[in-house]
C-alpha positions, 0 to 999 in steps of 0.5 A, spaced: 409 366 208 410 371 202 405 376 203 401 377 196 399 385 194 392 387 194 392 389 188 393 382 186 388 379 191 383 385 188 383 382 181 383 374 183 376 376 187 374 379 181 375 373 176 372 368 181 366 368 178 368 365 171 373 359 175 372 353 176 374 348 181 382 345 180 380 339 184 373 338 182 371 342 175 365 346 179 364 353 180 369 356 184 367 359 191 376 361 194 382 360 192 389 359 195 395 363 193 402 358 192 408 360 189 404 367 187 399 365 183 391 364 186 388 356 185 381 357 185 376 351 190 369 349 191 367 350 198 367 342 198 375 341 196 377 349 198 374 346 206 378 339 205 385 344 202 384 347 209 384 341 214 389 338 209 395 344 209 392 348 215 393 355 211 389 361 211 385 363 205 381 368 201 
């Protein structure tokens, strides 16, 4: 597991709110981080992300 500086963490929280939803296009609520970038989720489909891959999120 890569370990994502907190200055990045920082920022993708910052942007959250003008993202939408990677699977569903609605406002996103978290994200994941794969191969170093933030992938922004609903809480429905971030939810389902979960269960799916097992990983932690923010």
């Amino acid at each position: 597991m890569k370990i994502v500086s907190a200055s990045k963490v920082t920022k993708a929280i910052h942007v959250i709110k003008d993202q939408t939803c990677e699977k569903c296009g609605t406002q996103a609520k978290g994200f994941v981080y794969r191969k170093a970038l933030p992938i922004y989720y609903c809480r429905k489909c971030l939810r389902d992300e979960i269960d799916a891959r097992g990983q932690l999120v923010a």
